[in-house]
TORSE-144538 format. One record per atom (N, C-alpha, C): atom name; residue number from 1; x, z, y; residue in one letter. Coordinates in nm, 2 decimals. Layout:
BEGIN
<pt><atom>CA</atom><nr>NUM</nr><X>X</X><Z>Z</Z><Y>Y</Y><rest>a</rest></pt>
...
// end
This chain:
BEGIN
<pt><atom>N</atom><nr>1</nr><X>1.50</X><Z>0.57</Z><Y>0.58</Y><rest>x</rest></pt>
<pt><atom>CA</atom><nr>1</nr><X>1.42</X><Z>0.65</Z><Y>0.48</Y><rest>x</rest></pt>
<pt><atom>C</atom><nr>1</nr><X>1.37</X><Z>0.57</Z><Y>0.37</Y><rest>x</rest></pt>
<pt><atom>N</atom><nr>2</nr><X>1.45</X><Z>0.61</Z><Y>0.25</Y><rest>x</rest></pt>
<pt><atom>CA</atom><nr>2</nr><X>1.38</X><Z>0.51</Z><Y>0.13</Y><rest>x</rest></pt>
<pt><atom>C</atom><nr>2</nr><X>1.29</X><Z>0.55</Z><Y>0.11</Y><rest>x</rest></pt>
<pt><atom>N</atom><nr>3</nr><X>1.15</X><Z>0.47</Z><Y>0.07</Y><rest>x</rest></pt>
<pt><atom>CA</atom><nr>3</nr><X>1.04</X><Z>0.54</Z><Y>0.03</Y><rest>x</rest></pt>
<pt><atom>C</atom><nr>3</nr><X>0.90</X><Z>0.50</Z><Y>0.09</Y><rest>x</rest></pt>
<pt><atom>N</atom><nr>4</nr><X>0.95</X><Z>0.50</Z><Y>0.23</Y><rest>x</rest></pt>
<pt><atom>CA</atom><nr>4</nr><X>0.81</X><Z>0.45</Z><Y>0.28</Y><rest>x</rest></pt>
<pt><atom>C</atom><nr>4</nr><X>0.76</X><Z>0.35</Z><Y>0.25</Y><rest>x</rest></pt>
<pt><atom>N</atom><nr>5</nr><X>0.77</X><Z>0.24</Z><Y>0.19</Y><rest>x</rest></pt>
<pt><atom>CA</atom><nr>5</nr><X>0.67</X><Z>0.15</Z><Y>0.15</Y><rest>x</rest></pt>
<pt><atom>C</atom><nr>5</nr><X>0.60</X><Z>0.19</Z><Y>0.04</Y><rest>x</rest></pt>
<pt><atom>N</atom><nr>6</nr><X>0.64</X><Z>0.29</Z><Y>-0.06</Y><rest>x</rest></pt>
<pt><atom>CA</atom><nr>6</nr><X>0.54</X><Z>0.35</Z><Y>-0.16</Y><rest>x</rest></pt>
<pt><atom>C</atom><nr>6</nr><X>0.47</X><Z>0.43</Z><Y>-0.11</Y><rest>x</rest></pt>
<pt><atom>N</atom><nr>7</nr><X>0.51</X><Z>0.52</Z><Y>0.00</Y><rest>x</rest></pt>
<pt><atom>CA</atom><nr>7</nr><X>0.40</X><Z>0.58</Z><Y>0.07</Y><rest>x</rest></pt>
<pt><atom>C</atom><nr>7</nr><X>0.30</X><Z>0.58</Z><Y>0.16</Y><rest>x</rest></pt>
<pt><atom>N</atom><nr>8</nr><X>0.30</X><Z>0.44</Z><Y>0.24</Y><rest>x</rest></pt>
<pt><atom>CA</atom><nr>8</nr><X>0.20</X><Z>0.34</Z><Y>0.30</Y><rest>x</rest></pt>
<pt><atom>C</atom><nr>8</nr><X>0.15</X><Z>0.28</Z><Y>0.16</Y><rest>x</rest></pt>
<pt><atom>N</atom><nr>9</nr><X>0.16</X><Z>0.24</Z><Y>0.11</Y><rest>x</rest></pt>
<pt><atom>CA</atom><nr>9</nr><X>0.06</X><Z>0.19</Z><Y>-0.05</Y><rest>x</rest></pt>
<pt><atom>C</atom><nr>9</nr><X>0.02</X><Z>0.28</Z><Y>-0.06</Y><rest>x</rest></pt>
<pt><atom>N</atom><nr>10</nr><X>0.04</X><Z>0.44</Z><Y>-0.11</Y><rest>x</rest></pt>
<pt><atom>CA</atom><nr>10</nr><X>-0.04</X><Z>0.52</Z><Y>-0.14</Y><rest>x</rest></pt>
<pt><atom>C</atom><nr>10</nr><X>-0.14</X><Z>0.59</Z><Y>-0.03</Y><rest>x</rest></pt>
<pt><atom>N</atom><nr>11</nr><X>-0.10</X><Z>0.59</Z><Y>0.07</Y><rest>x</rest></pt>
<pt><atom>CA</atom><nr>11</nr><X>-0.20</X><Z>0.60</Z><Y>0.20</Y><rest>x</rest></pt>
<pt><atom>C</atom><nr>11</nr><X>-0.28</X><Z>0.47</Z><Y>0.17</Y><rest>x</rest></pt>
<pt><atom>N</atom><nr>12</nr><X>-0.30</X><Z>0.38</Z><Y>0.12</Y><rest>x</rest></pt>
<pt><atom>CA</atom><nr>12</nr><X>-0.39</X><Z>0.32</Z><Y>0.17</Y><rest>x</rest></pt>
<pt><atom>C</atom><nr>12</nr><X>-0.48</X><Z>0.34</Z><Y>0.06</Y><rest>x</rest></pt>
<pt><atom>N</atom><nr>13</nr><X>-0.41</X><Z>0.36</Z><Y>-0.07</Y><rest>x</rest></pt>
<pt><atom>CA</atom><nr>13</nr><X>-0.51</X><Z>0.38</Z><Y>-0.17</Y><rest>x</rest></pt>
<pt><atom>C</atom><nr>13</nr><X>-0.56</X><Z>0.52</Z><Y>-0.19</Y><rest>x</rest></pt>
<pt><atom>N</atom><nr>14</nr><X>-0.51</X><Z>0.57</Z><Y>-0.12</Y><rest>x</rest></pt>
<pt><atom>CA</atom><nr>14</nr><X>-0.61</X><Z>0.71</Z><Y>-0.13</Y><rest>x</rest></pt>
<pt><atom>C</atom><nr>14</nr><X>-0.70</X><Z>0.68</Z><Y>-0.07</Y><rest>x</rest></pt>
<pt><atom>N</atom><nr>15</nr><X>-0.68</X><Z>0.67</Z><Y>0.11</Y><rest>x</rest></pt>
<pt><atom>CA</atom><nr>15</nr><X>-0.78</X><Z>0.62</Z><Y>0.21</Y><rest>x</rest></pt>
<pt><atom>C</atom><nr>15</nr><X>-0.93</X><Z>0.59</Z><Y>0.16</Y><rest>x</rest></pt>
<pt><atom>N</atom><nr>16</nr><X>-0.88</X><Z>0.45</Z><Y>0.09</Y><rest>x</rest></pt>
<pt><atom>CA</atom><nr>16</nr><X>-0.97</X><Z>0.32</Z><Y>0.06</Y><rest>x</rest></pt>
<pt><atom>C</atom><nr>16</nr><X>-1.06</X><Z>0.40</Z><Y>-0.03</Y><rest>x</rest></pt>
<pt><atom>N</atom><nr>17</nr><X>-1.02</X><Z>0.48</Z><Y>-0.16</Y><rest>x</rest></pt>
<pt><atom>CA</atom><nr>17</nr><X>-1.07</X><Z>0.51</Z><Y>-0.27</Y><rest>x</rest></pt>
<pt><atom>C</atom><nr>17</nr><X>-1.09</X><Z>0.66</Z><Y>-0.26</Y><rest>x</rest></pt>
<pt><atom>N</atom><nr>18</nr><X>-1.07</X><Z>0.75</Z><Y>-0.22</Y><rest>x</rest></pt>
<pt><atom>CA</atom><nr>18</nr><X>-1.14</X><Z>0.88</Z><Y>-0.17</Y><rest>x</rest></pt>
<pt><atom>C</atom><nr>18</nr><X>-1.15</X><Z>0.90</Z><Y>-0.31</Y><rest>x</rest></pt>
<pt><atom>N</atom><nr>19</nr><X>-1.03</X><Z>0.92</Z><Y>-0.40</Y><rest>x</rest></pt>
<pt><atom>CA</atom><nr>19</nr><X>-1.05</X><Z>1.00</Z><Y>-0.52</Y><rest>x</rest></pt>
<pt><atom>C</atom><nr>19</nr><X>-1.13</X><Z>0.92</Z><Y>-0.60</Y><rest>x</rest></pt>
<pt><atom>N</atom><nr>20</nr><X>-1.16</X><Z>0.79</Z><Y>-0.62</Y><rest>x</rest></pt>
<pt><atom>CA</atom><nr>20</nr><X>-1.29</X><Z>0.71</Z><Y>-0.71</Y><rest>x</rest></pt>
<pt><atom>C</atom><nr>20</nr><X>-1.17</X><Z>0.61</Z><Y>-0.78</Y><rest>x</rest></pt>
<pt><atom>N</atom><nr>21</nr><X>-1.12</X><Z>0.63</Z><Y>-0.90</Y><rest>x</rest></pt>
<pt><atom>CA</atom><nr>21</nr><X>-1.03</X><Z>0.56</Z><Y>-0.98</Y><rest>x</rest></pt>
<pt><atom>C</atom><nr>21</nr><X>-1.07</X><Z>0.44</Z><Y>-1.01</Y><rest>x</rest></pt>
<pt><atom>N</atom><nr>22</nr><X>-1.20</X><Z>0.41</Z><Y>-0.97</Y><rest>x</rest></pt>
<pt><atom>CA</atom><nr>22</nr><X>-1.24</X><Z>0.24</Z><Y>-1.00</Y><rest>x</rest></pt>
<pt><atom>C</atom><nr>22</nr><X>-1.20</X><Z>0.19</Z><Y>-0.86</Y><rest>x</rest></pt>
<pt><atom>N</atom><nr>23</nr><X>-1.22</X><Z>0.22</Z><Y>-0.73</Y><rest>x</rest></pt>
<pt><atom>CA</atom><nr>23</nr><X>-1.18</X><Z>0.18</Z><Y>-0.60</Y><rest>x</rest></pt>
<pt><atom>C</atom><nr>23</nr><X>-1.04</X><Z>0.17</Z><Y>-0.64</Y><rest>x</rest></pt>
<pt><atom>N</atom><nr>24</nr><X>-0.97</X><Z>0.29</Z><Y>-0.63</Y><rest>x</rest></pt>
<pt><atom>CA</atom><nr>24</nr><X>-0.84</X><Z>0.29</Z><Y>-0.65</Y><rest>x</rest></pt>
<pt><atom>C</atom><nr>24</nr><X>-0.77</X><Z>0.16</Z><Y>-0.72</Y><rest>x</rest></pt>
<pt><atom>N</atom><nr>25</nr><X>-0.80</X><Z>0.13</Z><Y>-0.83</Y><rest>x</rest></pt>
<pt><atom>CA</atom><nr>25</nr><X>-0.75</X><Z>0.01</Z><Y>-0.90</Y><rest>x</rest></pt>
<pt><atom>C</atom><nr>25</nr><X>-0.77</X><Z>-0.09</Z><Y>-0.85</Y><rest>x</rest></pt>
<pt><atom>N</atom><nr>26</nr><X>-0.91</X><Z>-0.11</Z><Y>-0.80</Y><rest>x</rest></pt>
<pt><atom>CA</atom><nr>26</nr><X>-0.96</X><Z>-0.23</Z><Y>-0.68</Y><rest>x</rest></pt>
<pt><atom>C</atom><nr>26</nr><X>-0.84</X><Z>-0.25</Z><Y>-0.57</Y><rest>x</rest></pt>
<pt><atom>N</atom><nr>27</nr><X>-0.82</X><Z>-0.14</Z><Y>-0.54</Y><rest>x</rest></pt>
<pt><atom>CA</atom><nr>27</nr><X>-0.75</X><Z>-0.13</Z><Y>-0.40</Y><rest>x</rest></pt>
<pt><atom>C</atom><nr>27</nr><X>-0.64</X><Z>-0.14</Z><Y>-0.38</Y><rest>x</rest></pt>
<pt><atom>N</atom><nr>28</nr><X>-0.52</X><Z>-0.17</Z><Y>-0.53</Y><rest>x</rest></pt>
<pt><atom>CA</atom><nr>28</nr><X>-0.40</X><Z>-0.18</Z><Y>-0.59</Y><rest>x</rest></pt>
<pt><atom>C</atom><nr>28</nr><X>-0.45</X><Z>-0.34</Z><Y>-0.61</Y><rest>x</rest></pt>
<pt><atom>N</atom><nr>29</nr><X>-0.55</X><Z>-0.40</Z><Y>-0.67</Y><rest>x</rest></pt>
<pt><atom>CA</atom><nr>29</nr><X>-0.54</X><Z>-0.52</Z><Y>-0.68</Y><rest>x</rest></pt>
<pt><atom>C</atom><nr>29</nr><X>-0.54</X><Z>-0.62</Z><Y>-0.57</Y><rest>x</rest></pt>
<pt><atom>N</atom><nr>30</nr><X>-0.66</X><Z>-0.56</Z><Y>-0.49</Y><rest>x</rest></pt>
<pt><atom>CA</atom><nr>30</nr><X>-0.59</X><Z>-0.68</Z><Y>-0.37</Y><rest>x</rest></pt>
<pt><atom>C</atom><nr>30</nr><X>-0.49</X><Z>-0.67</Z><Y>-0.30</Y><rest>x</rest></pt>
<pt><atom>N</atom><nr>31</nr><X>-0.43</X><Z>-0.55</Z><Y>-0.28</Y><rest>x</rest></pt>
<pt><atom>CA</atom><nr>31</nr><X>-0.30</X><Z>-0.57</Z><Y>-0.24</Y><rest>x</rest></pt>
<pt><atom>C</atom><nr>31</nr><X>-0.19</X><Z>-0.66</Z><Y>-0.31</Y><rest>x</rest></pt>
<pt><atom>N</atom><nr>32</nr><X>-0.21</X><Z>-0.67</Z><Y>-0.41</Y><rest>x</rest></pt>
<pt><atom>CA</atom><nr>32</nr><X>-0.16</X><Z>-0.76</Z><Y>-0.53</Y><rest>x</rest></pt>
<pt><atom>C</atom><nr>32</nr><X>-0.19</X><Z>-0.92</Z><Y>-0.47</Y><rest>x</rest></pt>
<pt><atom>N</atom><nr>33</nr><X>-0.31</X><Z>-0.91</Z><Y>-0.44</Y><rest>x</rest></pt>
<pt><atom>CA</atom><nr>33</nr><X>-0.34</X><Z>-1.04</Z><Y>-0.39</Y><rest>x</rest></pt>
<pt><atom>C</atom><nr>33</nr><X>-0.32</X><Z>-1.06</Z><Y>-0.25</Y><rest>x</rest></pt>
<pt><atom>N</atom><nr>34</nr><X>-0.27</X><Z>-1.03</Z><Y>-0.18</Y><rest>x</rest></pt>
<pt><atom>CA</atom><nr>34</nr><X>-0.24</X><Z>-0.98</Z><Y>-0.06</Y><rest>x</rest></pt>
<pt><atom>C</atom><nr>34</nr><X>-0.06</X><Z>-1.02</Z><Y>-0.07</Y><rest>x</rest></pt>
<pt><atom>N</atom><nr>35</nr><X>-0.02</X><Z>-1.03</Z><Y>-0.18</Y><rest>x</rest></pt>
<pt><atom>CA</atom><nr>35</nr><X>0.14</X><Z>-1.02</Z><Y>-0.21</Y><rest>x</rest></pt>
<pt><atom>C</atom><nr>35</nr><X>0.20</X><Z>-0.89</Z><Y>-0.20</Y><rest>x</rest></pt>
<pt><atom>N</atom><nr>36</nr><X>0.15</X><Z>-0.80</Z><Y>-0.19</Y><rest>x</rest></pt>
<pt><atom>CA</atom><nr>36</nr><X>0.23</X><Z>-0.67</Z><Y>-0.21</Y><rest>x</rest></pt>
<pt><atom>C</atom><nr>36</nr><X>0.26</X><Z>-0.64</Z><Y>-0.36</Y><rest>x</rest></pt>
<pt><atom>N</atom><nr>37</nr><X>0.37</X><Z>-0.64</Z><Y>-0.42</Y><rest>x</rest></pt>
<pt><atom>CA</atom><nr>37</nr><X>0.37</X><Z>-0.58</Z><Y>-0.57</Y><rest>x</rest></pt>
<pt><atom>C</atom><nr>37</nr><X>0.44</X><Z>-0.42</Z><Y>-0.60</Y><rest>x</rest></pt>
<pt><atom>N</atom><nr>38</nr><X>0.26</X><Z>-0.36</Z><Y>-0.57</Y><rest>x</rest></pt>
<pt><atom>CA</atom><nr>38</nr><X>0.29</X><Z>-0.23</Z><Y>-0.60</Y><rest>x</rest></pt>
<pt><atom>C</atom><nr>38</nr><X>0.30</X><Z>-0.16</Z><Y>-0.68</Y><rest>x</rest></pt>
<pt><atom>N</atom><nr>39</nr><X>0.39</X><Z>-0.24</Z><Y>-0.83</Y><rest>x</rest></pt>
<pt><atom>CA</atom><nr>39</nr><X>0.42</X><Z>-0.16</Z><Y>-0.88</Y><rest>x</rest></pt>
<pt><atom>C</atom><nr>39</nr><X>0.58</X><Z>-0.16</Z><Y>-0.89</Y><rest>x</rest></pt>
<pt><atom>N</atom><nr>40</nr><X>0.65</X><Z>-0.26</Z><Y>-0.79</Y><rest>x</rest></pt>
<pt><atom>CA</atom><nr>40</nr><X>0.76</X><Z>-0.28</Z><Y>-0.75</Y><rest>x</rest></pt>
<pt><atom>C</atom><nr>40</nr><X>0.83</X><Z>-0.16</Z><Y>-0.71</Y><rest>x</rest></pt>
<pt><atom>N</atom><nr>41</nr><X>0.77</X><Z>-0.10</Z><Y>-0.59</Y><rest>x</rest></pt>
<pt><atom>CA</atom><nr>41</nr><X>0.80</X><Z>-0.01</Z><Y>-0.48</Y><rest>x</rest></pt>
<pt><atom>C</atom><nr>41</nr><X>0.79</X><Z>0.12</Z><Y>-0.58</Y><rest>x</rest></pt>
<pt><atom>N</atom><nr>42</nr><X>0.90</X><Z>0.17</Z><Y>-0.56</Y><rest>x</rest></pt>
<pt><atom>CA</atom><nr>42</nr><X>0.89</X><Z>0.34</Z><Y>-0.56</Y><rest>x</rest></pt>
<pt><atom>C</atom><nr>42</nr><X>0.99</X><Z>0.43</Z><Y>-0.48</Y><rest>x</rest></pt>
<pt><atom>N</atom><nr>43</nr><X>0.93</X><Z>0.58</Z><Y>-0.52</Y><rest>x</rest></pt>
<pt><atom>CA</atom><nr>43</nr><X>1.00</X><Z>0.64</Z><Y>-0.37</Y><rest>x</rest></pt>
<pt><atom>C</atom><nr>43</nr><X>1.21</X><Z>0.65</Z><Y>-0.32</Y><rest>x</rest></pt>
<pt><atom>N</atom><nr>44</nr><X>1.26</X><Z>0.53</Z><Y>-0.43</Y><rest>x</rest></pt>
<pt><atom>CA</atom><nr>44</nr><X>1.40</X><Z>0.50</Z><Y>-0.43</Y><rest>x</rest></pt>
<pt><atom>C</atom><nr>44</nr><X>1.41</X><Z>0.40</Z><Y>-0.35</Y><rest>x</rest></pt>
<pt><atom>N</atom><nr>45</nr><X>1.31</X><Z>0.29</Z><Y>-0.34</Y><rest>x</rest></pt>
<pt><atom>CA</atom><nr>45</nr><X>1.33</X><Z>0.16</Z><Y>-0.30</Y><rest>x</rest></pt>
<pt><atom>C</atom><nr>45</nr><X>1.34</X><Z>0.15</Z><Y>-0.17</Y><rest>x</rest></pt>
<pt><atom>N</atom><nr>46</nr><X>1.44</X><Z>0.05</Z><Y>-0.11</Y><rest>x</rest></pt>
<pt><atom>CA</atom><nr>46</nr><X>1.49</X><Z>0.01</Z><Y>-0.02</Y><rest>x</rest></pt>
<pt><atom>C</atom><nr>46</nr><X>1.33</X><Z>0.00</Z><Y>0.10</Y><rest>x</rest></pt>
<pt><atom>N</atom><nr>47</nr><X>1.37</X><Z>0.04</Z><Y>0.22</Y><rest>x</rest></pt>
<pt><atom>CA</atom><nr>47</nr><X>1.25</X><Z>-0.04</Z><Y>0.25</Y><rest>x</rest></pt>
<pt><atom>C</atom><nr>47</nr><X>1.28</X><Z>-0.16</Z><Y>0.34</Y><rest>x</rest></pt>
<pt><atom>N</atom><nr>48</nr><X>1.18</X><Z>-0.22</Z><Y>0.35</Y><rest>x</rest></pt>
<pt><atom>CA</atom><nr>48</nr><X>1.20</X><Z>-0.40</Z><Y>0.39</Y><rest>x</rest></pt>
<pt><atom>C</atom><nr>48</nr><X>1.13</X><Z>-0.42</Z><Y>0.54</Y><rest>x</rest></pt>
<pt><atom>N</atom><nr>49</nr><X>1.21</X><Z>-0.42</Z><Y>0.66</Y><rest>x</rest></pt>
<pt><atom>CA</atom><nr>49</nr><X>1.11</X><Z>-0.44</Z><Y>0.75</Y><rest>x</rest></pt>
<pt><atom>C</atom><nr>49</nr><X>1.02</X><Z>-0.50</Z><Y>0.74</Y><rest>x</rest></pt>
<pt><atom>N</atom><nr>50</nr><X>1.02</X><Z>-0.65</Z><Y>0.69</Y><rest>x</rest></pt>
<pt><atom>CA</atom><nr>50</nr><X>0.92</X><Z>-0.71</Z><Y>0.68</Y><rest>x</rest></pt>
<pt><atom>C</atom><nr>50</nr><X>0.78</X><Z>-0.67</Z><Y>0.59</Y><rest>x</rest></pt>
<pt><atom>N</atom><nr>51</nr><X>0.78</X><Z>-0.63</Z><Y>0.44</Y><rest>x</rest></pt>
<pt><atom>CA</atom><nr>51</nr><X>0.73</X><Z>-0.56</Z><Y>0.38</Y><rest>x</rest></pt>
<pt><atom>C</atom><nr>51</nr><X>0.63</X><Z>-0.48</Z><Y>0.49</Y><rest>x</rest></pt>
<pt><atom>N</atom><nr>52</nr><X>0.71</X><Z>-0.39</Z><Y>0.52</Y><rest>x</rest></pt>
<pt><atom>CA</atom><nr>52</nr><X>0.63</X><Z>-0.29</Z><Y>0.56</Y><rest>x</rest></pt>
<pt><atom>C</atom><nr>52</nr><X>0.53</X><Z>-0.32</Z><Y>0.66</Y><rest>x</rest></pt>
<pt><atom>N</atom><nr>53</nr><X>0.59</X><Z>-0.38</Z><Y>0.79</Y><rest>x</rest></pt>
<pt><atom>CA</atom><nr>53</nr><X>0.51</X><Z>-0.50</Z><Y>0.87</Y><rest>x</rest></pt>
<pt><atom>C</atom><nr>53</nr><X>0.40</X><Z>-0.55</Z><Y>0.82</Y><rest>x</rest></pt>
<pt><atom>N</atom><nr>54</nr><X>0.42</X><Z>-0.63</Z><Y>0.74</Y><rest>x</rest></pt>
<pt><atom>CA</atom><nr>54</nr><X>0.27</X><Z>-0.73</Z><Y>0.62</Y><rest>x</rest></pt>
<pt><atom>C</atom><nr>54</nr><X>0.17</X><Z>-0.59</Z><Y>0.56</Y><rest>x</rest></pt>
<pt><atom>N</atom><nr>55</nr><X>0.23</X><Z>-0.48</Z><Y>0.49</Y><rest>x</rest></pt>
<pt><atom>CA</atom><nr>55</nr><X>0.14</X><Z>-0.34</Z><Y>0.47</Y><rest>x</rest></pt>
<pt><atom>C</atom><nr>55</nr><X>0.09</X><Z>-0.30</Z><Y>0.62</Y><rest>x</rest></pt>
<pt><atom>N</atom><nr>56</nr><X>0.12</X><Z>-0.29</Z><Y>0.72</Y><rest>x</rest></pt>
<pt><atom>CA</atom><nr>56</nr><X>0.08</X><Z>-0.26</Z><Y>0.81</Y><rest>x</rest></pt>
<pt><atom>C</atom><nr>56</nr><X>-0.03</X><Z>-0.32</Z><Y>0.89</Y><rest>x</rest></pt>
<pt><atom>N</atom><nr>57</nr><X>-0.02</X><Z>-0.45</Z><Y>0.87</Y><rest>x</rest></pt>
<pt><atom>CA</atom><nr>57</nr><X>-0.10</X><Z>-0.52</Z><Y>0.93</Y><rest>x</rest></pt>
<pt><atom>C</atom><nr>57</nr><X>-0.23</X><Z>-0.54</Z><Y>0.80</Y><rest>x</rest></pt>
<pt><atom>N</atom><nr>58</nr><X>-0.22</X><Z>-0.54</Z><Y>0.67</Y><rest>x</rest></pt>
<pt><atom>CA</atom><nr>58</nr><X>-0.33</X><Z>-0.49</Z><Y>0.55</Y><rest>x</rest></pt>
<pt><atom>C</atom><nr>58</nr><X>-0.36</X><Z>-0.37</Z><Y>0.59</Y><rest>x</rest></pt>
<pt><atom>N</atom><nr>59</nr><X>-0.33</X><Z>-0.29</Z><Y>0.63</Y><rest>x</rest></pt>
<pt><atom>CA</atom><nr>59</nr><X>-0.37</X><Z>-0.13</Z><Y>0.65</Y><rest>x</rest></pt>
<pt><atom>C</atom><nr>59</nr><X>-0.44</X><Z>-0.14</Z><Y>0.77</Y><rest>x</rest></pt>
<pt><atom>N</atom><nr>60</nr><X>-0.45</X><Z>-0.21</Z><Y>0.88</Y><rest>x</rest></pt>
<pt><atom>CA</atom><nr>60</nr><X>-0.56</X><Z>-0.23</Z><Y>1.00</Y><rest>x</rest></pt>
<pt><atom>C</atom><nr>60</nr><X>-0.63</X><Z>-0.33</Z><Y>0.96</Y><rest>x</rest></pt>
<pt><atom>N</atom><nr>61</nr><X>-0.63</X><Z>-0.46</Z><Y>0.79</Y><rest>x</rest></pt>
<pt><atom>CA</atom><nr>61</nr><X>-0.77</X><Z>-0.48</Z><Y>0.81</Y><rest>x</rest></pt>
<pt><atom>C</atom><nr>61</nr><X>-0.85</X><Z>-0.43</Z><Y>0.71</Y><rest>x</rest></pt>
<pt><atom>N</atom><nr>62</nr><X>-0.80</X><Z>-0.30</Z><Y>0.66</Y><rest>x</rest></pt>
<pt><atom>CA</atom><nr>62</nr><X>-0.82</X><Z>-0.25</Z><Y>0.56</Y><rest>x</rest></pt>
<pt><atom>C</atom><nr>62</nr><X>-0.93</X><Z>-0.12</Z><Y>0.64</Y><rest>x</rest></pt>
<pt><atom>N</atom><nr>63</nr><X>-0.88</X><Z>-0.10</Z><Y>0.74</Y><rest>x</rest></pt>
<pt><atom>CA</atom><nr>63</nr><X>-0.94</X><Z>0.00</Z><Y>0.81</Y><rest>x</rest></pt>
<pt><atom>C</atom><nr>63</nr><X>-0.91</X><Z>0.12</Z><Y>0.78</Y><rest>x</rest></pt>
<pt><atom>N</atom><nr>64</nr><X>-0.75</X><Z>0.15</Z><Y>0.74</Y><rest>x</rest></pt>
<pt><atom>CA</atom><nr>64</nr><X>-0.68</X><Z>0.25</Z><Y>0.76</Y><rest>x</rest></pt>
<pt><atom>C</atom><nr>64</nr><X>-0.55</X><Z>0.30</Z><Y>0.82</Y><rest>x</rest></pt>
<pt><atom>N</atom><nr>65</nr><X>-0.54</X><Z>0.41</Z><Y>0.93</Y><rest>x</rest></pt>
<pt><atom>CA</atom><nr>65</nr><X>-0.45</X><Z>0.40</Z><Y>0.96</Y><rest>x</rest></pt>
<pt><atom>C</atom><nr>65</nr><X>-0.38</X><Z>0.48</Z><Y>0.93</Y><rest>x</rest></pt>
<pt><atom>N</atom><nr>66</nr><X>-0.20</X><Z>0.43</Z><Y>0.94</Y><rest>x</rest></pt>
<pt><atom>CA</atom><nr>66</nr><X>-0.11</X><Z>0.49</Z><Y>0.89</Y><rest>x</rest></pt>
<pt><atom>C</atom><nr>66</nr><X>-0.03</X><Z>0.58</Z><Y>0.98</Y><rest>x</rest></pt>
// end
């Protein structure tokens, strides 16, 4: 299924930011800092086991689950 890694980034930034566009960008940045480059991923992209793995394990210390 291409796609799910833009859709675990967007699960977590909704999650995180409950509709507050200043969280939201927060919440795209440290993933950034985290090494996720999300503005790489869209709903065409290949997904990467590992990728998703490393989002996975940011999304439980993030305190959202997917």
């Amino acid at each position: 299924m291409a796609g799910k890694i833009k859709l675990m980034i967007d699960k977590i930034v909704q999650e995180k930011s409950k509709g507050n566009d200043i969280i939201a960008k927060c919440t795209r940045t440290k993933l950034v800092l985290k090494g996720i480059a999300v503005d790489k991923y869209t709903l065409s992209s290949p997904d990467e086991p590992a990728v998703i793995a490393n989002i996975s394990k940011i999304a439980k210390e993030f305190g959202v689950t997917l």
